[in-house]
C-alpha positions in Angstrom: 105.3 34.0 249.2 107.6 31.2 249.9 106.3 29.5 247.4 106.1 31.7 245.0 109.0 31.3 241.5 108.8 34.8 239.6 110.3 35.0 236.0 111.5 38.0 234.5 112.3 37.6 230.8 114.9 40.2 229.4 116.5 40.1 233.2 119.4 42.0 231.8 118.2 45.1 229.9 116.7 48.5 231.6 112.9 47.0 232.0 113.8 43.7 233.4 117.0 44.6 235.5 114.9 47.2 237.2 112.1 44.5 237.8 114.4 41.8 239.1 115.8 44.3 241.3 112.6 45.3 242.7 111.0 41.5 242.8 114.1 39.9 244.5 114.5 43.4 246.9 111.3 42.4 248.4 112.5 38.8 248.9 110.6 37.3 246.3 112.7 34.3 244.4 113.3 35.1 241.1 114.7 33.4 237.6 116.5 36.2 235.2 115.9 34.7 232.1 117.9 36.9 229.0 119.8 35.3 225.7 123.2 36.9 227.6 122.9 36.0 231.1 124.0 38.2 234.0 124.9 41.9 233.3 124.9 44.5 235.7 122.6 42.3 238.1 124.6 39.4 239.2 125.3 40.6 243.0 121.2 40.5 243.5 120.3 38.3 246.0 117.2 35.8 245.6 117.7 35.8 242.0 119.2 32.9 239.7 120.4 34.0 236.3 119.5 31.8 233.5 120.8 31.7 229.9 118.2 30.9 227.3 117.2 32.3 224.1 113.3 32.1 223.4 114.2 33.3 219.8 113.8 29.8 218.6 111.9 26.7 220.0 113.6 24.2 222.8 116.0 27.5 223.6 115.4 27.7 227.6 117.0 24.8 229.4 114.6 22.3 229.8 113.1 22.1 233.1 114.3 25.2 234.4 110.7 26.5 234.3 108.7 24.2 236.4 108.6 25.7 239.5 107.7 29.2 237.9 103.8 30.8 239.6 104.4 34.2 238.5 105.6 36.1 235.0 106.9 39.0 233.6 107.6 39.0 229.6 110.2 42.6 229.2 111.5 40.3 226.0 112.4 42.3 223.0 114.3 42.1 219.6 114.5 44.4 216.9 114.2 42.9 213.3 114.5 45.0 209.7 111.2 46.1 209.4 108.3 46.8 211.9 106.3 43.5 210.5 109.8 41.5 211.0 110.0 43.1 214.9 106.4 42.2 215.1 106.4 38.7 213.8 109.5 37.8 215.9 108.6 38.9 218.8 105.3 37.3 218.7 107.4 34.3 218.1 109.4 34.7 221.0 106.4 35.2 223.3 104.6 31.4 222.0 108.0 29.9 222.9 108.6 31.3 226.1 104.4 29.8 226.4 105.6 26.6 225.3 108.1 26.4 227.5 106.1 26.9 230.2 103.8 24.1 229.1 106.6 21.6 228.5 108.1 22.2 232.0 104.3 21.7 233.4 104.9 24.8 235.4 101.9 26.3 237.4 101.6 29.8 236.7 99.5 32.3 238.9 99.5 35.4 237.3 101.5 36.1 233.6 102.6 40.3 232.8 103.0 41.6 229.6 105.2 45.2 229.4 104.0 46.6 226.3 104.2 50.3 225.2 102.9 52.8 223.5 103.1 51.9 220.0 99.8 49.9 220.9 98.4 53.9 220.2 100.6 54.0 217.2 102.9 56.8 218.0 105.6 55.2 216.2 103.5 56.3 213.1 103.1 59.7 213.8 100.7 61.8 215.5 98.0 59.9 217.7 95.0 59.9 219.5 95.9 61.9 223.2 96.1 61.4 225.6 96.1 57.8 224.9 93.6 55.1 226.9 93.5 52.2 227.5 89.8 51.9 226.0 90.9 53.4 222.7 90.5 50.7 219.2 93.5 48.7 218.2 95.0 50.1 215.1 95.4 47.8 212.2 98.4 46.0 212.1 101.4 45.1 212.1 101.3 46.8 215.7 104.4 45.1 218.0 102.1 44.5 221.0 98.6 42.8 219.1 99.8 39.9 218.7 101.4 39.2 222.4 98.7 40.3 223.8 96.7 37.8 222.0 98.6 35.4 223.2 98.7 36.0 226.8 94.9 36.2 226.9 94.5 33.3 225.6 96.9 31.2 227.2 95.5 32.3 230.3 92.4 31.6 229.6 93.0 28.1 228.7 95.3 27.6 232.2 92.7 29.5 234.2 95.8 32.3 235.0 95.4 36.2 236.0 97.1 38.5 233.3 98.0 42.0 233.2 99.3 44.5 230.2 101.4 47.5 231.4 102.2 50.2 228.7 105.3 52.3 229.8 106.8 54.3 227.3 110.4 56.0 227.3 111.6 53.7 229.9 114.7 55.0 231.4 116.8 53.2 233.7 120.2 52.4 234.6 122.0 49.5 232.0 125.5 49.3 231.2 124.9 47.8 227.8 121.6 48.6 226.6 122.2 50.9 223.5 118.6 51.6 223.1 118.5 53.5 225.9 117.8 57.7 225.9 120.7 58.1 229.0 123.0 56.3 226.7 122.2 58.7 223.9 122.2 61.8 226.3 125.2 60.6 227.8 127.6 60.3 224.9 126.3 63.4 223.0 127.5 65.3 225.9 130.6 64.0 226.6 131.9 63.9 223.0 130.6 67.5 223.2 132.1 68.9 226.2 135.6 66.9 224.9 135.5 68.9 221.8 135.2 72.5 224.2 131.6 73.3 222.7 128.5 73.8 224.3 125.7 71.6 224.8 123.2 71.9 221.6 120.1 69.9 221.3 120.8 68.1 217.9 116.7 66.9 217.6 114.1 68.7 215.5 113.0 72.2 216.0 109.9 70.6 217.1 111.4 68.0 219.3 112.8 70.6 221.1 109.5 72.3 222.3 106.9 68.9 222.0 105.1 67.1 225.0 106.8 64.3 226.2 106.7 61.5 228.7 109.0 58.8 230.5 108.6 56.2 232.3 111.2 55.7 235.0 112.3 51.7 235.1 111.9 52.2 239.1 108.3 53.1 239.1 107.2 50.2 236.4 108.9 47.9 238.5 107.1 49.1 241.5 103.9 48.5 238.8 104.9 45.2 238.4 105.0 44.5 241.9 101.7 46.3 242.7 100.2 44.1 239.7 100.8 40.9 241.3 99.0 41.4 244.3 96.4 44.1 243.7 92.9 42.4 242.4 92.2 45.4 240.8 95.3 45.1 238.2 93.8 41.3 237.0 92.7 41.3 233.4 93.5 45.2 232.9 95.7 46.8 230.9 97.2 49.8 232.4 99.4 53.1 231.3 102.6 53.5 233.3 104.1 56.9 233.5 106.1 59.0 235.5 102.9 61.1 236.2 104.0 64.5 234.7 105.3 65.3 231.3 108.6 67.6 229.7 110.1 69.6 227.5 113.7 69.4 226.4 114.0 72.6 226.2 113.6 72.6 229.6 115.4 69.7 230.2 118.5 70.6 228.4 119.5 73.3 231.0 119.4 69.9 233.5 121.6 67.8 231.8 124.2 70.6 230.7 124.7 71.3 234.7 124.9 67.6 235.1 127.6 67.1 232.8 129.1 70.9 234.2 129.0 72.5 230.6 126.9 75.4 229.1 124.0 74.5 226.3 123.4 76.5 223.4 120.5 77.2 221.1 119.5 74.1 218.9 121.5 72.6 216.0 119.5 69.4 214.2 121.6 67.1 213.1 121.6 63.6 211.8 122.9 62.1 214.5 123.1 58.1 212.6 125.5 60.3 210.1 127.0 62.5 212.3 128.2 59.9 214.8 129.3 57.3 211.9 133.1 56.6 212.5 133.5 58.0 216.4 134.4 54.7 217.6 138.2 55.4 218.1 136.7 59.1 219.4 134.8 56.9 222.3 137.3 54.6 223.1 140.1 57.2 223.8 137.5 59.2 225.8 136.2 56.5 228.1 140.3 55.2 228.5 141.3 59.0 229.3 138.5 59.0 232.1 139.0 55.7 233.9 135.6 53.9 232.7 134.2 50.9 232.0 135.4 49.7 228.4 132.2 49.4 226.1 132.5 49.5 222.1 130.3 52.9 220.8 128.1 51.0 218.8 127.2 48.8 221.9 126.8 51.8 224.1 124.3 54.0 222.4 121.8 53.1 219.4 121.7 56.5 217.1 118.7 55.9 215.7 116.7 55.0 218.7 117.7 58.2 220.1 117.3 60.5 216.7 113.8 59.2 216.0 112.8 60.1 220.1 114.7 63.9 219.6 112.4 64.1 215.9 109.6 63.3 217.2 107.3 66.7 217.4 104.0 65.9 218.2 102.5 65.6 222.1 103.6 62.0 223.4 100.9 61.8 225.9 99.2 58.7 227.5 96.5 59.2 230.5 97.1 57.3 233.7 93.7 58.1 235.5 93.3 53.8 235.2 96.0 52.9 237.3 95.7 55.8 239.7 91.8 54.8 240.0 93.1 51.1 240.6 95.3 52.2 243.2 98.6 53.0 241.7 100.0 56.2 242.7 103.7 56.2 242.5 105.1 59.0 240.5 108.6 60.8 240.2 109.2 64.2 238.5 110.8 63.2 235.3 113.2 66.3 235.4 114.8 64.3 238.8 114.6 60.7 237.1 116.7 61.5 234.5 119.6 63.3 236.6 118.8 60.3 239.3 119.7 57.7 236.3 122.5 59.5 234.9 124.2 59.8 238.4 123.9 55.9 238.8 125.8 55.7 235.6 128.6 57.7 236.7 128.5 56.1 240.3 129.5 52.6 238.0 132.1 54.3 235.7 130.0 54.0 233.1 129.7 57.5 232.1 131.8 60.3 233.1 
């Protein structure tokens, strides 16, 4: 292992942080690559942080990728529509290749974190649960074209590769606004600073529908299982928490978390509804001694309205990775109180 250079791209959000912390825990050597540079993982030992933006060509450091064997792409940016977020990110992907190329590094093994919009569920209902076997869906889909990519760049460098499709990740991040915590989080403190109960403010059908998470701690355990597991070359794999919830039976969870009663359902539009709390936040976050963050980088409204709207079973099968020899699970009830208490624990939430 010694020898080994690991890369983590997108070291600094929910996905990579957790991976980097996982990789470098186990005293591999790893290189957080992320267009801000350290976050909330700059105490990590093993690790070097580095500064690059794959968003355009030439925008990693040259040479700073030679020594690289081993790969994890967690790289994301949204664009304005879902062809735009497909396009660029595809883009970011062939530069982060060609970098690799132009630093002559010689990689072992390359990992691609997908999701589940490879099954379409950003469209609407879908096909569950979900396989890994199942037909693309015509594009734009975000993943397709990365994918491509990877398989054949490996191919052509005589690499390993592997695809792993969490979806919901939830982890801790102290600026990651497209994070469900975040969302959870700030909903229930402006609520319980206002004296009213804790109200679910998704769809009717939200409320009651299937859902999944996948807990950043057990893909980054997936990761690390990938690596070394010769079962996990040339797959692609679901990674879930292993079970499935309900927020309506959730909800009851988080109000006790956040020592406040929860009331019946009231939809709102949370975009609208939150537009112009900014000043709200602020005095709230000063009044309780936290860590200063601006509202609009904390939590992203729509990411969290469109996951509360969502009413139809999100449900992807996970018999693959079990079969391979994954078997890591968490109850997702316990994940999200475990990632909520880390938050408070840094002052981030109250």
């Amino acid at each position: 292992m010694s020898a080994e250079r690991y890369l983590v791209v997108g070291g600094s959000g929910v996905t990579g942080g957790a991976i980097v912390r996982r990789l470098s825990g186990s005293g591999r050597t790893v290189t957080a690559l992320s267009r801000s540079g350290p976050r909330t993982t700059d105490s990590i030992p093993h690790t070097v942080f580095l500064q690059g933006d794959i968003s355009v060509e030439d925008g990693v450091p040259h040479g700073s990728l030679r020594d690289i064997t081993h790969v994890v792409y967690a790289g994301y940016v949204d664009g304005v529509t879902h062809a735009d977020t497909t396009s660029r990110n595809a883009a970011m992907l062939r530069n982060l290749l060609h970098a690799l190329d132009q630093d002559g590094a010689d990689v072992e093994h390359i990992q691609l974190i997908g999701g589940g919009k490879s099954y379409g569920e950003h469209l609407g209902p879908y096909r569950t649960p979900a396989k890994e076997s199942d037909p693309r869906l015509l594009g734009p889909i975000l993943y397709n074209p990365q994918e491509d990519a990877i398989w054949d760049w490996a191919d052509h460098h005589g690499a390993a590769w592997t695809v792993l499709r969490p979806d919901g990740v939830i982890g801790f991040g102290a600026r990651s606004p497209m994070n469900i915590l975040a969302g959870v989080a700030a909903f229930a403190m402006l609520s319980k600073s206002e004296g009213v109960p804790l109200r679910f403010p998704g769809s009717r059908g939200g409320w009651r529908a299937l859902h999944q998470a996948t807990d950043a701690r057990i893909l980054a355990r997936a990761v690390e299982w990938a690596f070394s597991a010769p079962t996990a070359r040339s797959q692609i794999f679901n990674v879930t928490n292993g079970d499935h919830f309900r927020w309506c039976n959730l909800w009851p969870d988080i109000a006790a978390f956040f020592e406040m009663p929860h009331a019946e359902p009231q939809p709102l539009d949370l975009e609208a509804h939150m537009h112009g709390r900014d000043a709200d936040w602020a005095e709230l976050t000063a009044m309780r001694g936290l860590r200063e963050s601006a509202f609009r980088d904390f939590v992203a409204w729509p990411f969290v309205d469109g996951w509360w709207r969502t009413e139809f079973d999100m449900v992807q099968s996970t018999i693959k990775i079990r079969q391979a020899g994954f078997v890591d699970c968490i109850d997702s009830h316990q994940s999200f109180i475990d990632h909520l208490s880390a938050l408070r624990n840094e002052r981030i939430i109250g």
